[in-house]
C-alpha angles and dihedrals in degrees: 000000000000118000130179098246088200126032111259105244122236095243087057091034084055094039085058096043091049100068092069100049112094121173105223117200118247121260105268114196138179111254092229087220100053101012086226112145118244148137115323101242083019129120114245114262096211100040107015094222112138113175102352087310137110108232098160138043112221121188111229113245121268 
């Protein structure tokens, strides 16, 4: 059978590894009340409606 005959280095072991790592972008989607962008399942920022409800309470800006 095979066997490595020297120990793979850290530095050659991560450059392989690399190759396989992308970083995506997030999901990015409209709020249908402000129209604002934010997290998909997450509470507007701007105008802290998520589904149809108000679950946070956000002061308007001075």
């Amino acid at each position: 059978m095979a066997v490595p005959k020297r120990k793979v280095s850290k530095a050659r072991r991560d450059k392989r590894r690399n190759s396989h790592w992308k970083l995506e972008t997030p999901g990015i989607v409209a709020c249908p009340n402000c129209g604002a962008y934010h997290l998909p399942h997450r509470a507007c920022k701007a105008c802290g409606k998520y589904n149809g409800r108000e679950v946070l309470r956000v002061e308007e800006a001075k």
